[in-house]
Gaussian input, Z-matrix of N, CA and C with variables (Angstrom, degrees):
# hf/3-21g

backbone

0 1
 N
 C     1     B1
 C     2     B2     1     A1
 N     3     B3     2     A2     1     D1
 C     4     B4     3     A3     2     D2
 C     5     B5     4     A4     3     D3
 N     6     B6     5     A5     4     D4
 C     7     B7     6     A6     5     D5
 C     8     B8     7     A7     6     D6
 N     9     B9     8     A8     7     D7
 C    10    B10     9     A9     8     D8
 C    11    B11    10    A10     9     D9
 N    12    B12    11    A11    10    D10
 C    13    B13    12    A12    11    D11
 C    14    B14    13    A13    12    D12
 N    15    B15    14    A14    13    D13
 C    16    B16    15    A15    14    D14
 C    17    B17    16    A16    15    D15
 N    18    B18    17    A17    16    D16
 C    19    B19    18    A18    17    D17
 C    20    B20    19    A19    18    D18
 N    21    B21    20    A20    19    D19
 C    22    B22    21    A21    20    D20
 C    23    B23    22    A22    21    D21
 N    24    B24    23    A23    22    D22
 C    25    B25    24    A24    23    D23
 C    26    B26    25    A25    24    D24
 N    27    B27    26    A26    25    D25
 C    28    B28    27    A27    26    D26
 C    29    B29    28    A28    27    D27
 N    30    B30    29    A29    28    D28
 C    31    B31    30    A30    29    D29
 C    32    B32    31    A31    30    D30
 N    33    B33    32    A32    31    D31
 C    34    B34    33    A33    32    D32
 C    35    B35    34    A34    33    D33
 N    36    B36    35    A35    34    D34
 C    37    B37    36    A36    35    D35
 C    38    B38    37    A37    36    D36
 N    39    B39    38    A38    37    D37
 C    40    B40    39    A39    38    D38
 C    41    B41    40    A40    39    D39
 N    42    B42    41    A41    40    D40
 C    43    B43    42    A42    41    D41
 C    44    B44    43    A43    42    D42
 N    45    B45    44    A44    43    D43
 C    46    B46    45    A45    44    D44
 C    47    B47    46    A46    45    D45
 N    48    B48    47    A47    46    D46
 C    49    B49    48    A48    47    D47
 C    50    B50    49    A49    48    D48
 N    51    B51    50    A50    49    D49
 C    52    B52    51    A51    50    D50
 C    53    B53    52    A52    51    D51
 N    54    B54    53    A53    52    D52
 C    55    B55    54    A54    53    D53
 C    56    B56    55    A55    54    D54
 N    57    B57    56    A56    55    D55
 C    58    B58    57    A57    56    D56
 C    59    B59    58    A58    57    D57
 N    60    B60    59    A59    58    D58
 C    61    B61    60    A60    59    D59
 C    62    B62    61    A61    60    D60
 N    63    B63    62    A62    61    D61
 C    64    B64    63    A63    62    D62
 C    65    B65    64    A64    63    D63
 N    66    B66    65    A65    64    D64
 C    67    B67    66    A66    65    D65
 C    68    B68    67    A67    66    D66
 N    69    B69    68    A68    67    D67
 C    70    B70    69    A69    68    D68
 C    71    B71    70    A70    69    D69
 N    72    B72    71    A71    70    D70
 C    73    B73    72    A72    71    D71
 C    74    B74    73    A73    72    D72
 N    75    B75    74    A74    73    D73
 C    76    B76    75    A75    74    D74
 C    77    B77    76    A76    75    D75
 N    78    B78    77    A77    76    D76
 C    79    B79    78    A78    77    D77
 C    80    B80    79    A79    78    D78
 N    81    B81    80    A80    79    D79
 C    82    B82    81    A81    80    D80
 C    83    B83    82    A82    81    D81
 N    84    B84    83    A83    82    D82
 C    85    B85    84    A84    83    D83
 C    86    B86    85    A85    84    D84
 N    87    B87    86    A86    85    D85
 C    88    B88    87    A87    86    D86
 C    89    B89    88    A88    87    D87
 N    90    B90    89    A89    88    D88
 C    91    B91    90    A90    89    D89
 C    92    B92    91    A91    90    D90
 N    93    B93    92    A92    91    D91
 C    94    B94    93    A93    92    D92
 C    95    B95    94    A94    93    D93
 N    96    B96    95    A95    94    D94
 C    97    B97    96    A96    95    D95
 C    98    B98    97    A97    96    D96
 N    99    B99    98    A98    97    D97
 C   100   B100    99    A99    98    D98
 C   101   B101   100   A100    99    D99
 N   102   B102   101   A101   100   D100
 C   103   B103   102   A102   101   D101
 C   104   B104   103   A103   102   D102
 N   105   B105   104   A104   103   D103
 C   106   B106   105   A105   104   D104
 C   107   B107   106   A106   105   D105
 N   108   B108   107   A107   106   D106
 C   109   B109   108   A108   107   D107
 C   110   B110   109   A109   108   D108
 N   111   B111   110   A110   109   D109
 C   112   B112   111   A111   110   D110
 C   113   B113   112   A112   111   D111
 N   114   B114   113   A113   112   D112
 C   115   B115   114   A114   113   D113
 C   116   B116   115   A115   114   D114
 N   117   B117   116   A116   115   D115
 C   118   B118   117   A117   116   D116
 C   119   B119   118   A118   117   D117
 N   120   B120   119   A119   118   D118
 C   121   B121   120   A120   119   D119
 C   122   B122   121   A121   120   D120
 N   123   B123   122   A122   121   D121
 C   124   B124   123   A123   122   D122
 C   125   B125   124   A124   123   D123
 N   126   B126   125   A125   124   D124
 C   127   B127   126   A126   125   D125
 C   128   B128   127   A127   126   D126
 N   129   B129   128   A128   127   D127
 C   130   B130   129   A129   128   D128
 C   131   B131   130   A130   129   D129
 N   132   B132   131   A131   130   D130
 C   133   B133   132   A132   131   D131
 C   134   B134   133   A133   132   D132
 N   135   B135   134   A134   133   D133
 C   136   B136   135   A135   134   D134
 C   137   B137   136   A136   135   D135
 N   138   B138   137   A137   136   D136
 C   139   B139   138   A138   137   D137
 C   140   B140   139   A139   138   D138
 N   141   B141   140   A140   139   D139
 C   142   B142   141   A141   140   D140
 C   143   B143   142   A142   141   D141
 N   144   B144   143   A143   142   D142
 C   145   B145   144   A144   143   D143
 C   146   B146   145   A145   144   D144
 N   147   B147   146   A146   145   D145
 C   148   B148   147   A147   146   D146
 C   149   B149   148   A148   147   D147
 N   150   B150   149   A149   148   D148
 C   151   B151   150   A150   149   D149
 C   152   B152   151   A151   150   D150
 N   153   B153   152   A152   151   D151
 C   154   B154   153   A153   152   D152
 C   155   B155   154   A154   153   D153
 N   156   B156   155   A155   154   D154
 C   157   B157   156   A156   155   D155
 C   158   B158   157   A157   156   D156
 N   159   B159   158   A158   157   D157
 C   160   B160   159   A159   158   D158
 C   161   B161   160   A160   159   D159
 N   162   B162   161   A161   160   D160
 C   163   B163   162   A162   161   D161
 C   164   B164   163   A163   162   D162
 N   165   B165   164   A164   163   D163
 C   166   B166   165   A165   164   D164
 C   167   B167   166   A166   165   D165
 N   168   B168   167   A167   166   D166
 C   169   B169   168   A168   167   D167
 C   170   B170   169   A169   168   D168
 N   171   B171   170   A170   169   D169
 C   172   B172   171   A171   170   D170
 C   173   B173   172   A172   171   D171
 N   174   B174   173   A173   172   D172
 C   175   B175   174   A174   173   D173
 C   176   B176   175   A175   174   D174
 N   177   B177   176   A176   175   D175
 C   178   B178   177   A177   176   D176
 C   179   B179   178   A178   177   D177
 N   180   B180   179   A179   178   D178
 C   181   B181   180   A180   179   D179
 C   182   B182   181   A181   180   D180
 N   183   B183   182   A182   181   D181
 C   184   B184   183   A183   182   D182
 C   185   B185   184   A184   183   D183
 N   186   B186   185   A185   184   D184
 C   187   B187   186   A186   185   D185
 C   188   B188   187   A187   186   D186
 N   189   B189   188   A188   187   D187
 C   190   B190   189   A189   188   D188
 C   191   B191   190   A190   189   D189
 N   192   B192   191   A191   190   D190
 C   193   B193   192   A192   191   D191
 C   194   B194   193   A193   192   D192
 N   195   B195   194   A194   193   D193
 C   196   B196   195   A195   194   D194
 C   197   B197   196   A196   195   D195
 N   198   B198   197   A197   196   D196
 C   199   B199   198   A198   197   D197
 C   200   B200   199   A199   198   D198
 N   201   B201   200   A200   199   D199
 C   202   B202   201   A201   200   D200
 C   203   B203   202   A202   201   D201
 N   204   B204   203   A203   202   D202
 C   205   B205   204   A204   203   D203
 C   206   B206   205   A205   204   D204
 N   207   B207   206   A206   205   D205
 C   208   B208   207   A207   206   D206
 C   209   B209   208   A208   207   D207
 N   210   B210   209   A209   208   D208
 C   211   B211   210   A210   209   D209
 C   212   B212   211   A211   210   D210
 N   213   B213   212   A212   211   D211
 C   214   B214   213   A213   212   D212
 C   215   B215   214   A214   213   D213
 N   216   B216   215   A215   214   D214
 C   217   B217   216   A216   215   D215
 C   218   B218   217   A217   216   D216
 N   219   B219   218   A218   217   D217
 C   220   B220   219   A219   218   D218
 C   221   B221   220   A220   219   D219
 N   222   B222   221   A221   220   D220
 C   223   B223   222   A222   221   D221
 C   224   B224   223   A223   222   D222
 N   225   B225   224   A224   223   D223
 C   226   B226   225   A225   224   D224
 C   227   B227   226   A226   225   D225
 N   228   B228   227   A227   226   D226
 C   229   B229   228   A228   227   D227
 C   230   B230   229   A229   228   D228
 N   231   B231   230   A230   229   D229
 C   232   B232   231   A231   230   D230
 C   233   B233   232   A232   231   D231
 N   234   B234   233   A233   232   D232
 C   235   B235   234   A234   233   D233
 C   236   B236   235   A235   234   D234
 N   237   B237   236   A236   235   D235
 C   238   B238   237   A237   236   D236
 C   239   B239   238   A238   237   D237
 N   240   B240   239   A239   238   D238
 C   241   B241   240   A240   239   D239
 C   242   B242   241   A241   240   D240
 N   243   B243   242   A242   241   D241
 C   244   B244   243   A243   242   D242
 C   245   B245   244   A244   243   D243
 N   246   B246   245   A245   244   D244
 C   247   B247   246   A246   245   D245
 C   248   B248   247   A247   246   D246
 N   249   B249   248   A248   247   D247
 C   250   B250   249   A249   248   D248
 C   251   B251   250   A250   249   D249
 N   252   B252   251   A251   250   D250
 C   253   B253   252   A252   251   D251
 C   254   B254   253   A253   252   D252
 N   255   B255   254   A254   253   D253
 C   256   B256   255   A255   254   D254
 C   257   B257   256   A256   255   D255
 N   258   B258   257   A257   256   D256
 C   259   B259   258   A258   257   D257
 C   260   B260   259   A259   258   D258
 N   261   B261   260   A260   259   D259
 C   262   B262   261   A261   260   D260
 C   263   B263   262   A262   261   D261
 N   264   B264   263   A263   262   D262
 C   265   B265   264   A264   263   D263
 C   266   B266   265   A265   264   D264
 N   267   B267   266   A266   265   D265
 C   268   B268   267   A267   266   D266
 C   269   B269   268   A268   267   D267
 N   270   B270   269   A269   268   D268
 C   271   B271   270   A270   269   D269
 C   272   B272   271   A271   270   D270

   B1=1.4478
   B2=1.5265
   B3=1.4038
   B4=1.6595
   B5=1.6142
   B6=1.7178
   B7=1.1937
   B8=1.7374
   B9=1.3633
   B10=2.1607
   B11=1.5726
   B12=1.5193
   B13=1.2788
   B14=2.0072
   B15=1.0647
   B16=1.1259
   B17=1.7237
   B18=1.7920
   B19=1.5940
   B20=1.4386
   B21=1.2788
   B22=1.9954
   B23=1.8405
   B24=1.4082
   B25=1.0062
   B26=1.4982
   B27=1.2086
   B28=1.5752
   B29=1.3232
   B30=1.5434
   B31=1.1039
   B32=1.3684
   B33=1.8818
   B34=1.4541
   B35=1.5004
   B36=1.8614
   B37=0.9802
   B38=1.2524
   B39=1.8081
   B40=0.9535
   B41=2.0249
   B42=1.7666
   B43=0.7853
   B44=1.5409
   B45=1.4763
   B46=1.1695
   B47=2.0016
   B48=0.9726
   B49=1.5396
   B50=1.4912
   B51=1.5133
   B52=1.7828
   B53=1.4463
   B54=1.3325
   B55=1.8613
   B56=1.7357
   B57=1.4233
   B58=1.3285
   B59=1.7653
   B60=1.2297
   B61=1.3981
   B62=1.7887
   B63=1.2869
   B64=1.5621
   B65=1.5269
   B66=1.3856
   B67=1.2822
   B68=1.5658
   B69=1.5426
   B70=1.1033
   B71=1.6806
   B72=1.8902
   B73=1.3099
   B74=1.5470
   B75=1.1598
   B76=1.6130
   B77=1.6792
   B78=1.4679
   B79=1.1167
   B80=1.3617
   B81=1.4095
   B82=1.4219
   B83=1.4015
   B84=1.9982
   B85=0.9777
   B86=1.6032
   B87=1.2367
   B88=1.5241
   B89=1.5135
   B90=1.1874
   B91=1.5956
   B92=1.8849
   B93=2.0275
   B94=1.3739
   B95=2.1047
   B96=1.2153
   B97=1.4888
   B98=1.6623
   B99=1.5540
   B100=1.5792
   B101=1.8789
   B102=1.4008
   B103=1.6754
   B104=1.1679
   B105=1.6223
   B106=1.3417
   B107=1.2703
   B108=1.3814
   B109=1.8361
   B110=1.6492
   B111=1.3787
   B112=1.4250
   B113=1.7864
   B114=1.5356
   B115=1.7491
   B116=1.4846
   B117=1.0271
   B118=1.4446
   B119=1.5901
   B120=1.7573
   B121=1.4794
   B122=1.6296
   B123=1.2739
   B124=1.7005
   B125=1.1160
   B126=1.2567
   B127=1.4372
   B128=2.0461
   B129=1.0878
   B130=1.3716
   B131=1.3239
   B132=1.8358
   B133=1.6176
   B134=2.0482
   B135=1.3587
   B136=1.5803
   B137=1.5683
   B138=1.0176
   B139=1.2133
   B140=1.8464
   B141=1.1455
   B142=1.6593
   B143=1.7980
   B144=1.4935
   B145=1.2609
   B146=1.3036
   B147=1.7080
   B148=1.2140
   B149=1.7666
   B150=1.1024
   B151=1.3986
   B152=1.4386
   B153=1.5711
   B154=1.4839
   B155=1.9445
   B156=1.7577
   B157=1.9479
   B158=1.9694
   B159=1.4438
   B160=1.0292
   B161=1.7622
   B162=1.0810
   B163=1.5980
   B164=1.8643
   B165=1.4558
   B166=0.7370
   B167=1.6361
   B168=1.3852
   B169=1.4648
   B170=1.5318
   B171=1.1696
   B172=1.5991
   B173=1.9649
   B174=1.2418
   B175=0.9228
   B176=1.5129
   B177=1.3836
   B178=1.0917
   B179=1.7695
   B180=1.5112
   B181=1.5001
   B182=1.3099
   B183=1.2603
   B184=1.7977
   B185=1.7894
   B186=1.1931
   B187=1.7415
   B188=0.8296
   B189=1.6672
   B190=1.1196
   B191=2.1712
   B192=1.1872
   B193=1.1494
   B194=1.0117
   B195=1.6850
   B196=1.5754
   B197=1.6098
   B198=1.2302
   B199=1.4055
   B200=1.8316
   B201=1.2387
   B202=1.1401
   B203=1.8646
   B204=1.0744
   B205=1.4206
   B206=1.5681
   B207=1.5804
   B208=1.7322
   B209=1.7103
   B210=1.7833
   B211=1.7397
   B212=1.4171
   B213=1.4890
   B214=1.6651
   B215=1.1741
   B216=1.7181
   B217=1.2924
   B218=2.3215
   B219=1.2248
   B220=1.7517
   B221=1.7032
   B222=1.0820
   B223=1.6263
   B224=1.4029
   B225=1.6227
   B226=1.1842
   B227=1.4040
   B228=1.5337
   B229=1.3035
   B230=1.9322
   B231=1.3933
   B232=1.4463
   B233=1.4846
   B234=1.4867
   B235=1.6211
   B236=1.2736
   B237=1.7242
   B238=1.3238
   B239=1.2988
   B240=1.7450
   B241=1.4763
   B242=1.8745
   B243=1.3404
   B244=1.7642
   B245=1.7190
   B246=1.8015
   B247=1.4534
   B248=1.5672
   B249=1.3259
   B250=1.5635
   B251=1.7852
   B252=1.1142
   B253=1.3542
   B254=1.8818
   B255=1.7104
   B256=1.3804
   B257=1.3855
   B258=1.3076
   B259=1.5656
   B260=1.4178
   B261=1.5155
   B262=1.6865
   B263=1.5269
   B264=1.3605
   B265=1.5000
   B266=1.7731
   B267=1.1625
   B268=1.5085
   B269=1.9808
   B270=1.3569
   B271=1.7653
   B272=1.8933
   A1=108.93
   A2=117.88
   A3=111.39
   A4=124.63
   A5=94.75
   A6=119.68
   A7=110.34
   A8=89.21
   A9=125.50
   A10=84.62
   A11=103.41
   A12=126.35
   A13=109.18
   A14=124.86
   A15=121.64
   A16=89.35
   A17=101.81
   A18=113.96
   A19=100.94
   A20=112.77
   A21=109.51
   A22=88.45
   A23=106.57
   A24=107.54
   A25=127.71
   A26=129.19
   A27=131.22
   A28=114.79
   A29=168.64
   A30=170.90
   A31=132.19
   A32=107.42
   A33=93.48
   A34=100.59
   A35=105.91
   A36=140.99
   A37=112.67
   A38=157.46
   A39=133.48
   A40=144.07
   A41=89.53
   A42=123.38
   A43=138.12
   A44=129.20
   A45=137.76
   A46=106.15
   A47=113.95
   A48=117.36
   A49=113.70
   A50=104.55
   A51=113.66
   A52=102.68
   A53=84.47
   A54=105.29
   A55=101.08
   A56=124.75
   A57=114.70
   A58=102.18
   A59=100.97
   A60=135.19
   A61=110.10
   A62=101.75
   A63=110.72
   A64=116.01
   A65=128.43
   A66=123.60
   A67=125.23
   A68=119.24
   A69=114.66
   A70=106.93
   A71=106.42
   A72=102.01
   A73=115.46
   A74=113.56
   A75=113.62
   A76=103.07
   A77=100.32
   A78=124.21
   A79=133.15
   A80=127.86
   A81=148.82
   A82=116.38
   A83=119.78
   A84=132.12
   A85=107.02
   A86=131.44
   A87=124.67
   A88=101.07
   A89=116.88
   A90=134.08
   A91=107.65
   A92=107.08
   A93=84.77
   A94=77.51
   A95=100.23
   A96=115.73
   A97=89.73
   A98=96.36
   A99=105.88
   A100=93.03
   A101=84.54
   A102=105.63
   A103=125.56
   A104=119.10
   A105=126.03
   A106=131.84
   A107=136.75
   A108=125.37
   A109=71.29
   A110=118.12
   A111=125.30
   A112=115.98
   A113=95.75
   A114=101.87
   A115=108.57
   A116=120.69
   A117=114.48
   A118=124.08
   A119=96.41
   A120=124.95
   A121=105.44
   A122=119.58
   A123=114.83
   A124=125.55
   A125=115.89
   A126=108.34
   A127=104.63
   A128=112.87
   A129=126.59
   A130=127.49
   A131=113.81
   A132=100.15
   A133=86.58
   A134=105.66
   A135=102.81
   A136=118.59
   A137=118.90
   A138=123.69
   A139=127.35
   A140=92.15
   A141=120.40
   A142=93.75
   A143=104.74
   A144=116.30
   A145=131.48
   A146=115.75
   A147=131.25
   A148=105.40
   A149=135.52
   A150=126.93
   A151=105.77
   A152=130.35
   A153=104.45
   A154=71.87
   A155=99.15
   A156=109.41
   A157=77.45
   A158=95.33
   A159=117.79
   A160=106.70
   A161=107.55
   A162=102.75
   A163=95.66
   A164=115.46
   A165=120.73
   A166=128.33
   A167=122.85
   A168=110.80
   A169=112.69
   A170=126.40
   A171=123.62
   A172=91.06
   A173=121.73
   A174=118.62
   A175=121.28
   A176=113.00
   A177=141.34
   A178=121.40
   A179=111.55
   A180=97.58
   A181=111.44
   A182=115.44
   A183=110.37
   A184=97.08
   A185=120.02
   A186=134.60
   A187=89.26
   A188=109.10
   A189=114.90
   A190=109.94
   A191=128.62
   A192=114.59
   A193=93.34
   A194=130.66
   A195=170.97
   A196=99.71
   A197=115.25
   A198=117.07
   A199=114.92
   A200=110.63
   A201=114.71
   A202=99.07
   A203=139.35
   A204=135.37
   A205=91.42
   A206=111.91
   A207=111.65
   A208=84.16
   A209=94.31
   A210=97.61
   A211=119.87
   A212=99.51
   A213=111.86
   A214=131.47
   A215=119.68
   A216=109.81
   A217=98.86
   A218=74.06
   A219=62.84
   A220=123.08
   A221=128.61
   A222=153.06
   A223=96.78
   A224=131.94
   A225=129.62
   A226=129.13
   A227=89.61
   A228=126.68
   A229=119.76
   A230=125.44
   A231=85.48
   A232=114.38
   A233=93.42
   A234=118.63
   A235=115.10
   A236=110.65
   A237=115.99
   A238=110.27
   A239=102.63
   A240=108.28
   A241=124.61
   A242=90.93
   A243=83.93
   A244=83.82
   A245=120.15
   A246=121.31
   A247=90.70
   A248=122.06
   A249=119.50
   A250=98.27
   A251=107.52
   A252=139.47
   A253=85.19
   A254=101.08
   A255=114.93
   A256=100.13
   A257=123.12
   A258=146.28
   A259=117.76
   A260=103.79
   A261=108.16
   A262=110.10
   A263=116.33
   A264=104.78
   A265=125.09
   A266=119.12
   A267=104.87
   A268=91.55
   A269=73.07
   A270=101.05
   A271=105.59
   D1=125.31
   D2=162.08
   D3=-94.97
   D4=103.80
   D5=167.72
   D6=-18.39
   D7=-57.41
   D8=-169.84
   D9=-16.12
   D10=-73.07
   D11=-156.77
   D12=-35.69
   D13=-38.18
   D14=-167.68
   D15=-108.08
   D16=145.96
   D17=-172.79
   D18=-92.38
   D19=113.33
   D20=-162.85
   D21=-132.61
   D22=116.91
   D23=170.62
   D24=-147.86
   D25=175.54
   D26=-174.65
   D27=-62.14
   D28=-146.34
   D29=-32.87
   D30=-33.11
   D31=149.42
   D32=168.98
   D33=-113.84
   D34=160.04
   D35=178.81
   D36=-50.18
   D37=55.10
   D38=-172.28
   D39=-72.64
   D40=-6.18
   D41=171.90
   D42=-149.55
   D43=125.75
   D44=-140.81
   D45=-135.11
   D46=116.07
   D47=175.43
   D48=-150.18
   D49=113.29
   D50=172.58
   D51=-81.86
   D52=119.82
   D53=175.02
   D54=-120.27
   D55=123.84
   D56=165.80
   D57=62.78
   D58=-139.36
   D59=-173.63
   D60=-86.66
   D61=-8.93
   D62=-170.58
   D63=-113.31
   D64=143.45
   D65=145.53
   D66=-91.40
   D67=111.35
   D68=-175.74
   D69=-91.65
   D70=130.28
   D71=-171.96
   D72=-137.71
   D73=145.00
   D74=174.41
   D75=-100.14
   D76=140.99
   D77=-172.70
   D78=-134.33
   D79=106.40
   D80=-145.70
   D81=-88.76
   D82=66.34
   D83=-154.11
   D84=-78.71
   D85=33.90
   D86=171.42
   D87=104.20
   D88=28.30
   D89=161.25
   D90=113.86
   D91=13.08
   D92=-174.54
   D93=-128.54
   D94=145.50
   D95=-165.61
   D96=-98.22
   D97=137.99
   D98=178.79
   D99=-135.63
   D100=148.58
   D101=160.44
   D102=-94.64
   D103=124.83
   D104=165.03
   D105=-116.20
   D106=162.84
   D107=-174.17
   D108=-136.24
   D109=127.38
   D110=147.14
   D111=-123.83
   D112=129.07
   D113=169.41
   D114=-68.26
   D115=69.01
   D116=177.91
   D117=-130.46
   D118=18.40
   D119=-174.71
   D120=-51.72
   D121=-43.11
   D122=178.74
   D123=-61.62
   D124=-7.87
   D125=179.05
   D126=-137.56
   D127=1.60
   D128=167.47
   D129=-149.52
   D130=144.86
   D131=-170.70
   D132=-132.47
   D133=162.25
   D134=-170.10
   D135=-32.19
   D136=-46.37
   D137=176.78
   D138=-44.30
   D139=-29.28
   D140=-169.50
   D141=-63.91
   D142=-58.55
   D143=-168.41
   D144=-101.95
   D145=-7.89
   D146=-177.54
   D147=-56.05
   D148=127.99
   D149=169.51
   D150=96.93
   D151=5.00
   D152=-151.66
   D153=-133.03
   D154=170.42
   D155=-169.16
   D156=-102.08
   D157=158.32
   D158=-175.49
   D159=-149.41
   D160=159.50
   D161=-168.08
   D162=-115.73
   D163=133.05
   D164=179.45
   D165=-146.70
   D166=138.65
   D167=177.09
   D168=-58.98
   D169=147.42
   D170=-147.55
   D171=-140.42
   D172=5.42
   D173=-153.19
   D174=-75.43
   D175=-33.80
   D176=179.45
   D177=-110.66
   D178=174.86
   D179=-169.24
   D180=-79.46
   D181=4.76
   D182=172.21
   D183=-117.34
   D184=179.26
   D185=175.18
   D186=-101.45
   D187=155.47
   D188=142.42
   D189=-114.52
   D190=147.91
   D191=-166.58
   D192=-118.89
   D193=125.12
   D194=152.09
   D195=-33.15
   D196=111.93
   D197=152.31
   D198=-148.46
   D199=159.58
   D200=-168.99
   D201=-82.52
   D202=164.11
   D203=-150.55
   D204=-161.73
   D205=129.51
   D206=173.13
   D207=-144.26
   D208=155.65
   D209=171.61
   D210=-64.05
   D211=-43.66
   D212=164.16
   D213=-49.68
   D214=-55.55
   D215=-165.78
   D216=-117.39
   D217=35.25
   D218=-179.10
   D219=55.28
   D220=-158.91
   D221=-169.54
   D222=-82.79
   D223=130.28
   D224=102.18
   D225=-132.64
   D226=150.68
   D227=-164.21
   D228=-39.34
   D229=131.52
   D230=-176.94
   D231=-131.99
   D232=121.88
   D233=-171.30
   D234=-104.09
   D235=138.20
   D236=170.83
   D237=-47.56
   D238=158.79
   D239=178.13
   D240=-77.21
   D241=-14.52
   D242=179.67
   D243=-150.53
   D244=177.43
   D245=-156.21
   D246=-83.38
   D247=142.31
   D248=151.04
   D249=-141.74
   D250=164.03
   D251=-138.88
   D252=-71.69
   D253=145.89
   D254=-174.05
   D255=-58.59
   D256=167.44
   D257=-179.86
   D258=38.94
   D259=19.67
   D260=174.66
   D261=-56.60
   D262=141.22
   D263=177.57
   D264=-84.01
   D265=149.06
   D266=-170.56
   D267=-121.98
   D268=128.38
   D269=-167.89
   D270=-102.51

């Protein structure tokens, strides 16, 4: 399978708002800001994620933000292990 094919990259969170069931978030893809809505309210609230890189499909004019998902433990989020530079690509 080529990964290539889908635009998967680093960002940080610069903005964070619980709406409903959703966190609506802006996201600081290497100087170009994307919008995301993630259901991932049960196990995170803006604060959780405000400031922190998050990996996201970048492909289109909204994100989509990558998390691992279990029935048990809900959503988490999936972030590089230490900071590297916004819109790095993850291969």
């Amino acid at each position: 399978m080529d990964f290539t094919a889908v635009d998967l990259r680093v960002g940080t969170v610069v903005e964070a708002v619980a709406e409903r069931d959703a966190l609506h978030l802006v996201i600081d893809v290497g100087g170009v800001r994307r919008r995301a809505v993630s259901h991932i309210t049960e196990n995170y609230g803006p604060a959780d994620l405000l400031g922190t890189q998050v990996v996201v499909v970048a492909s289109g004019p909204e994100a989509v933000v990558l998390a691992a998902v279990s029935p048990s433990d809900g959503a988490a989020v999936l972030r590089p292990d230490r900071p590297v530079a916004d819109g790095t690509q993850v291969v």
